[in-house]
Backbone as JSON Lines, residues from 0, in Angstrom:
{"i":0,"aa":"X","n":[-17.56,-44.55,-13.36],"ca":[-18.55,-43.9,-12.51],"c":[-18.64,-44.63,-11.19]}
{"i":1,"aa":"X","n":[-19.13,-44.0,-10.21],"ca":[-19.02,-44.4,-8.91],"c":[-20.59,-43.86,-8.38]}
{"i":2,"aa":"X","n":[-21.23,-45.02,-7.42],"ca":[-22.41,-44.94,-6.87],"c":[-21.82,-44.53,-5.96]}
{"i":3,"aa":"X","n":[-22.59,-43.25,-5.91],"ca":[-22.97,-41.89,-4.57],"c":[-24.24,-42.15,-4.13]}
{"i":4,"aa":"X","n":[-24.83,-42.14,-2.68],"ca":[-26.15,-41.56,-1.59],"c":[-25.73,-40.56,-1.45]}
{"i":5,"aa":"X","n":[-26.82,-39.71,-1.76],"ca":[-27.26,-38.77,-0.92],"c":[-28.3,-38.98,0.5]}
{"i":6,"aa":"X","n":[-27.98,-38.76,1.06],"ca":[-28.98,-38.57,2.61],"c":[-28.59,-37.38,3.49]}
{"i":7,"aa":"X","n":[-29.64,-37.22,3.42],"ca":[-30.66,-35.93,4.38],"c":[-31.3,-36.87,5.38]}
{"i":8,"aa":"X","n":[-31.1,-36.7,6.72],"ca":[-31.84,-36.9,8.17],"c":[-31.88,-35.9,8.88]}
{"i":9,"aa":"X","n":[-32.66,-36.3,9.64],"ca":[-33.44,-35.26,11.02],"c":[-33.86,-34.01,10.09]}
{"i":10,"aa":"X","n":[-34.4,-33.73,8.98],"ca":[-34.44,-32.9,8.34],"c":[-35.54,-31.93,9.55]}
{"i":11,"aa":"X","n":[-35.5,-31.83,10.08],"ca":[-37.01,-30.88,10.83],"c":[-37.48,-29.87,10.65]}
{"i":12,"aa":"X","n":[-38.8,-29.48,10.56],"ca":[-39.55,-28.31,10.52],"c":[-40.96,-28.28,10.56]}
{"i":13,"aa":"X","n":[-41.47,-27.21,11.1],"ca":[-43.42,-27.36,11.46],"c":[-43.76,-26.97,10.21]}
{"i":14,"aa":"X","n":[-44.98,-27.59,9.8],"ca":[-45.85,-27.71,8.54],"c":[-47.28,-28.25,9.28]}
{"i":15,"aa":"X","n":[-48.16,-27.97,8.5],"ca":[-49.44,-28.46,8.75],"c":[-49.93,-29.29,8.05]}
{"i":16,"aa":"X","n":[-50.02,-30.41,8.62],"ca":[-50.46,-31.68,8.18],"c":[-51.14,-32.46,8.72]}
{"i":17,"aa":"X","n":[-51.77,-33.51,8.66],"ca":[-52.98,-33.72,9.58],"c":[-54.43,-33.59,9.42]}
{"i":18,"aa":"X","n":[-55.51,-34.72,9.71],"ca":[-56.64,-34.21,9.35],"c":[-57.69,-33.99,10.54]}
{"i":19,"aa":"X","n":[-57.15,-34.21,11.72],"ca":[-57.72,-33.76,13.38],"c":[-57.8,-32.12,12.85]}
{"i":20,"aa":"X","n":[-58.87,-31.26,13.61],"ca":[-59.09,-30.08,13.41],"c":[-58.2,-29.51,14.37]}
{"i":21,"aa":"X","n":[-57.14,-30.08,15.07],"ca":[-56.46,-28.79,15.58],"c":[-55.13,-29.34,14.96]}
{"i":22,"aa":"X","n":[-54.51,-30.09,13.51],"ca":[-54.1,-30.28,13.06],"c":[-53.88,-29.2,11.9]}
{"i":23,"aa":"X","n":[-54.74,-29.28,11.54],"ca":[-55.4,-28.01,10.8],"c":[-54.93,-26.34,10.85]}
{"i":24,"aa":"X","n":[-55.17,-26.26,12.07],"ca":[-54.92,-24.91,12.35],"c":[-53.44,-24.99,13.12]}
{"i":25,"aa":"X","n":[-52.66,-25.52,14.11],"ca":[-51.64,-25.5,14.5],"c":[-50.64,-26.41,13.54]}
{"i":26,"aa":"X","n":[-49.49,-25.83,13.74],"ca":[-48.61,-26.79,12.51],"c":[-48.1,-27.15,13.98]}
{"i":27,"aa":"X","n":[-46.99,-28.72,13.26],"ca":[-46.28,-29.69,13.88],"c":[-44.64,-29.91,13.51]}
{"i":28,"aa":"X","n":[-44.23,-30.44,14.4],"ca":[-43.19,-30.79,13.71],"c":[-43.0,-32.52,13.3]}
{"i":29,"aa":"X","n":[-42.13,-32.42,11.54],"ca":[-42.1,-33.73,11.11],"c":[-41.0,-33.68,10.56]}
{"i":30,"aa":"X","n":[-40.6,-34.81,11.11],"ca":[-38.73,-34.96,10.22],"c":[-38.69,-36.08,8.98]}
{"i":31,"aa":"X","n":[-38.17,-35.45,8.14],"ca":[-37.65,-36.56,6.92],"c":[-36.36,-36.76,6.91]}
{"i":32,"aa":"X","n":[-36.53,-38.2,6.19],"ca":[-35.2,-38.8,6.1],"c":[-35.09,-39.22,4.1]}
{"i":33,"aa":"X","n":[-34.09,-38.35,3.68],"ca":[-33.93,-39.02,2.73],"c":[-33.11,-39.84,1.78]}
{"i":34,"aa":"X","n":[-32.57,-40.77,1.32],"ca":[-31.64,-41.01,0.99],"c":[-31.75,-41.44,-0.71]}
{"i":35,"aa":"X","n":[-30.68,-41.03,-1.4],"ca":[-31.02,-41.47,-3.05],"c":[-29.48,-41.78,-3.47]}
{"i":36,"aa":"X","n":[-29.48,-42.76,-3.9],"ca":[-28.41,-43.32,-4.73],"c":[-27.81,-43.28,-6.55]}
{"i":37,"aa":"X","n":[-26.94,-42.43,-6.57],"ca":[-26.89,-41.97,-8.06],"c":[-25.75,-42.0,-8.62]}
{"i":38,"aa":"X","n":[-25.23,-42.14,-9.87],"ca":[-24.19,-42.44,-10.36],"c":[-23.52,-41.18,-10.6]}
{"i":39,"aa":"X","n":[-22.42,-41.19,-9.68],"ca":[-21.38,-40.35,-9.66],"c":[-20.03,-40.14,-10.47]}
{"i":40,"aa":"X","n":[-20.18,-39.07,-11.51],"ca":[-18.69,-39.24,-12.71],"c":[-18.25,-37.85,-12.31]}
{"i":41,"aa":"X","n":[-16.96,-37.82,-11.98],"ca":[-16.38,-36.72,-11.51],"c":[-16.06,-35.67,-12.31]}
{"i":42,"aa":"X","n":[-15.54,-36.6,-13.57],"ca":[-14.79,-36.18,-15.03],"c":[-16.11,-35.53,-15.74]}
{"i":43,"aa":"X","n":[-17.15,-35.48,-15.96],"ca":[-18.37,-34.62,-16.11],"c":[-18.9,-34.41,-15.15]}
{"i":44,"aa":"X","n":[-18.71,-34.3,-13.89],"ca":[-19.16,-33.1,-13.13],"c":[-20.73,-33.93,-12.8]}
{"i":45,"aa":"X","n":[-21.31,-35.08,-12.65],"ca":[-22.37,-35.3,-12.7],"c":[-23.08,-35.58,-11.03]}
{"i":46,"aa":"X","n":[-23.36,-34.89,-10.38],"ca":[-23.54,-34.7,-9.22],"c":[-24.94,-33.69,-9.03]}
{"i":47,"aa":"X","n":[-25.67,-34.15,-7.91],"ca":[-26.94,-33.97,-7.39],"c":[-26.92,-32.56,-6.31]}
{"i":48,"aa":"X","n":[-27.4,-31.43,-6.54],"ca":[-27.79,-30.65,-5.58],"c":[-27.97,-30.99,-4.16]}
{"i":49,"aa":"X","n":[-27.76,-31.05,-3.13],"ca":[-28.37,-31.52,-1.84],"c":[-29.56,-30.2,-1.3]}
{"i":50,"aa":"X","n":[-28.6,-29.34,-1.74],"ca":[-29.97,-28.16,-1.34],"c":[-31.16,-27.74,-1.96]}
{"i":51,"aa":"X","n":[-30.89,-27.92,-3.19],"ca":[-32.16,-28.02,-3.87],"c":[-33.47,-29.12,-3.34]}
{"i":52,"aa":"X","n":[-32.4,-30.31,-3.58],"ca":[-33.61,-31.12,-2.87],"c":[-34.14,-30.79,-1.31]}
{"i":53,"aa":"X","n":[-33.74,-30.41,-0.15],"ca":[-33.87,-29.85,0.61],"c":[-35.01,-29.07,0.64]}
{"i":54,"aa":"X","n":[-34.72,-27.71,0.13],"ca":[-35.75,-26.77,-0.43],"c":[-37.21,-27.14,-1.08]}
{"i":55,"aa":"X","n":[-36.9,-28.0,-2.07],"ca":[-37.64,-29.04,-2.66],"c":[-38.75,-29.64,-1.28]}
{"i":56,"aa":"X","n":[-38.41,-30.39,-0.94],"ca":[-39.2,-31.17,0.13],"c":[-39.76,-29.66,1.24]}
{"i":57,"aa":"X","n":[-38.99,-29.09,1.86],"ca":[-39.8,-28.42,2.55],"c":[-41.11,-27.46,2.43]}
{"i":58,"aa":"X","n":[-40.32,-26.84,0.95],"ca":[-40.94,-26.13,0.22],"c":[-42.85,-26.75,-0.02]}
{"i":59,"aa":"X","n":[-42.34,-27.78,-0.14],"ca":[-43.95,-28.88,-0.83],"c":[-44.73,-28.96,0.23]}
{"i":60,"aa":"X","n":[-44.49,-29.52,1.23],"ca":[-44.77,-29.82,2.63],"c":[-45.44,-28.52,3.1]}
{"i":61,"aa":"X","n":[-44.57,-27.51,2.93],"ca":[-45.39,-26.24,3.39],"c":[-46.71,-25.82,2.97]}
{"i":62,"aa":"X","n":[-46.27,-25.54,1.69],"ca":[-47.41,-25.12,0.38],"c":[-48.35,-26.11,0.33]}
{"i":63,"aa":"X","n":[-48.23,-27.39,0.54],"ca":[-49.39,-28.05,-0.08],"c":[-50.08,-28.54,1.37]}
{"i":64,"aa":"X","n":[-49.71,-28.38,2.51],"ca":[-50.67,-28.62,3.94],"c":[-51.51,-29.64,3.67]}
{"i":65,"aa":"X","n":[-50.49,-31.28,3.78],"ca":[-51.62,-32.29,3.31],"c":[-51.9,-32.77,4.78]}
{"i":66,"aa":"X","n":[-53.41,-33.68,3.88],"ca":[-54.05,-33.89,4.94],"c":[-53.5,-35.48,6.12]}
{"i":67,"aa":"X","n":[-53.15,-36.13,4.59],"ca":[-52.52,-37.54,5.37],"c":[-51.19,-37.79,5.12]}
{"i":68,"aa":"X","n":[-50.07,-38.23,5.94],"ca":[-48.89,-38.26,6.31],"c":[-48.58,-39.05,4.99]}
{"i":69,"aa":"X","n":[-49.61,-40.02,4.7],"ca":[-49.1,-41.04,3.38],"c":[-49.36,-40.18,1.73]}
{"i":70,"aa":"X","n":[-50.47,-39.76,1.88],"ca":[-50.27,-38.54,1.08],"c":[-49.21,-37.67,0.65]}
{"i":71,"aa":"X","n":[-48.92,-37.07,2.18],"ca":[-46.83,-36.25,1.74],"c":[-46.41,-36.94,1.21]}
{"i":72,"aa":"X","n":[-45.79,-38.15,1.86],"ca":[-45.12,-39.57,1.44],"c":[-45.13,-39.62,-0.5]}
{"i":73,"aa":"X","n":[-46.14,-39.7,-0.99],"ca":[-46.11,-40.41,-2.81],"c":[-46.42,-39.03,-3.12]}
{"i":74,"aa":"X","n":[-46.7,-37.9,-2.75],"ca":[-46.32,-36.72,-3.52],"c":[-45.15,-36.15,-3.94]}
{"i":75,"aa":"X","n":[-44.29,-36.63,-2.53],"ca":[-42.86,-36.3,-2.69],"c":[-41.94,-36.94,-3.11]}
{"i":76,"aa":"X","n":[-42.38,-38.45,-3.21],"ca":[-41.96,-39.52,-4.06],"c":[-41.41,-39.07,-5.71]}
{"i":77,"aa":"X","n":[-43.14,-39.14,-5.44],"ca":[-43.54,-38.86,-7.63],"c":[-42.6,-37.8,-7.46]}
{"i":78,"aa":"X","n":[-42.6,-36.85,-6.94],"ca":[-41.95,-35.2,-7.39],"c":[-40.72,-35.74,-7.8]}
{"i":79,"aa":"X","n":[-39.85,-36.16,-6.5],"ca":[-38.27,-36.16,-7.15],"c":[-37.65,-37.25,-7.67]}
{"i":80,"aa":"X","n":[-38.49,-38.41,-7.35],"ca":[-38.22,-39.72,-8.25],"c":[-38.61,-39.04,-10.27]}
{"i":81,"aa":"X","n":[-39.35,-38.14,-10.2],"ca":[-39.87,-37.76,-11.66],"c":[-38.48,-36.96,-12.17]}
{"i":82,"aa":"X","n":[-38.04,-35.78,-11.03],"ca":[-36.99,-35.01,-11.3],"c":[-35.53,-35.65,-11.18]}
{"i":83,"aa":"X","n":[-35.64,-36.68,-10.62],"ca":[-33.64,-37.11,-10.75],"c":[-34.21,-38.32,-11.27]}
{"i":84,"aa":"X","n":[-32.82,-38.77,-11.85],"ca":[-32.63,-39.76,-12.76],"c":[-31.95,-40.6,-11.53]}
{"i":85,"aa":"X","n":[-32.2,-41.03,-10.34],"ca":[-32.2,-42.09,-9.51],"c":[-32.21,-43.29,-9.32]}
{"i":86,"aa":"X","n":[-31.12,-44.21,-8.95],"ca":[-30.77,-45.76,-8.79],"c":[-31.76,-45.97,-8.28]}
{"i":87,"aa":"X","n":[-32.18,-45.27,-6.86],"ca":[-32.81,-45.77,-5.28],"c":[-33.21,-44.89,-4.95]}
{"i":88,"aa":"X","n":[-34.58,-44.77,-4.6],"ca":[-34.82,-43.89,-3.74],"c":[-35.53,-44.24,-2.52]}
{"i":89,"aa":"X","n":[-35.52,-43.33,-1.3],"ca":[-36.1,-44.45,0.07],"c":[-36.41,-42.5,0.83]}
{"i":90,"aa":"X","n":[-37.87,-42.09,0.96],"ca":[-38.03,-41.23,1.9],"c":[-39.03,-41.72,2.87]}
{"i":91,"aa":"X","n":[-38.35,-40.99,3.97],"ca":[-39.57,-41.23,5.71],"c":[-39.64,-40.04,6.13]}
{"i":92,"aa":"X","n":[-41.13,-39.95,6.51],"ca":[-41.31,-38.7,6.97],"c":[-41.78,-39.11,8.32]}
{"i":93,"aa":"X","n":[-41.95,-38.97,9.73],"ca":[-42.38,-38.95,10.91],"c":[-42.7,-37.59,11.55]}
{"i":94,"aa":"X","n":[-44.09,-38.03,11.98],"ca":[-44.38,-37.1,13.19],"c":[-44.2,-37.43,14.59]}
{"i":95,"aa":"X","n":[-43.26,-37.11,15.12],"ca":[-42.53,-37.42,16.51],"c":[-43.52,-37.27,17.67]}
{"i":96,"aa":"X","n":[-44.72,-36.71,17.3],"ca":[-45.4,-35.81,18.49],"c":[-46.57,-36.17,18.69]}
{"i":97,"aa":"X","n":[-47.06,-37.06,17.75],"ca":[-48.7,-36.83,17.55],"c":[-49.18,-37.76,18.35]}
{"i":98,"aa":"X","n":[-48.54,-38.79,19.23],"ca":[-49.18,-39.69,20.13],"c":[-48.2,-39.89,21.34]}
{"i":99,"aa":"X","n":[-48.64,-39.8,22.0],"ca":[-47.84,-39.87,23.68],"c":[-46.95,-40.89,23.71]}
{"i":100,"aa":"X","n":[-45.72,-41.11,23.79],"ca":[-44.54,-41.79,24.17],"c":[-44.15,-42.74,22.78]}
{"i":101,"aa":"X","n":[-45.01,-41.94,21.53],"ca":[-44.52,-42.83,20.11],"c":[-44.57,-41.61,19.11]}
{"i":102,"aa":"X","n":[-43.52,-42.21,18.2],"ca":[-43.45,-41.69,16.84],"c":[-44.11,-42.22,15.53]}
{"i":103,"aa":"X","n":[-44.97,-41.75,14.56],"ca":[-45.29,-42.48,13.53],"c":[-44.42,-42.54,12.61]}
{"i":104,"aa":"X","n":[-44.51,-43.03,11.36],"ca":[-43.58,-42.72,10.36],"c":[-44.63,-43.5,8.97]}
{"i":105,"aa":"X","n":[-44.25,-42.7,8.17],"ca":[-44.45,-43.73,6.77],"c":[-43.34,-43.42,6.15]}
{"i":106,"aa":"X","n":[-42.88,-45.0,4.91],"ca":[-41.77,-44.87,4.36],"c":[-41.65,-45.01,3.2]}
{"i":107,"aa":"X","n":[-41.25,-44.93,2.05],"ca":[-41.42,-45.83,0.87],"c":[-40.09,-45.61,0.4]}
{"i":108,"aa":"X","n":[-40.03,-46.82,-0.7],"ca":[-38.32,-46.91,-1.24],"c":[-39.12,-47.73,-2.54]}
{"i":109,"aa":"X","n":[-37.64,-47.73,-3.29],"ca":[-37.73,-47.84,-4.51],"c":[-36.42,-48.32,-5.25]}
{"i":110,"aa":"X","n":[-35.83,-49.09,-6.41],"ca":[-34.83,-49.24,-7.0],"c":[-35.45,-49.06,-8.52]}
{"i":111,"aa":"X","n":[-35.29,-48.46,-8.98],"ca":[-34.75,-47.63,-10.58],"c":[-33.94,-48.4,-11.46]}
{"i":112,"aa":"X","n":[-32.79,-48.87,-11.01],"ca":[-31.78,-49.33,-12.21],"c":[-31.96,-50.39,-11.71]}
């Protein structure tokens, strides 16, 4: 078997997130970065969706319109750290926009095996 990453960057798209009241009502844009490390066997075929997870993350982000950036962060954690059987996992989400001439970000990572 052979250790494979997956990573997803600049993932972008507007969602509403935020707990300022014009956060609220206007969505933003926030990019994730994700990367997960998993044991790759060719000879069974054992390999990770990229689009699912994709779908996955945006999908959540949309639907669940959280209020704090760190909040997204360990929701989306728990979600797919629960659903893949993962070495590593490491997601960042940033809002590029929300303060004049800076980007925020929160990050979290993790090792499994």
């Amino acid at each position: 078997m052979k250790k494979m990453s997956i990573i997803i960057e600049n993932f972008k798209f507007q969602t509403i997130i935020g707990i300022l009241d014009f956060e609220r009502i206007n969505s933003q844009e926030i990019i994730v970065f994700l990367q997960a490390d998993y044991k790759f066997d060719i000879k069974n075929r054992t390999f990770i969706d990229y689009a699912i997870i994709y779908k996955l993350i945006k999908d959540s982000m949309i639907n669940m319109k959280f209020k704090l950036i760190e909040e997204a962060l360990i929701y989306l954690f728990d979600l797919i750290s629960q659903k893949y059987n993962f070495n590593y996992l490491k997601i960042k989400i940033t809002k590029p926009s929300i303060l004049l001439n800076a980007e925020v970000s929160v990050e979290m990572e993790e090792n499994f095996a």
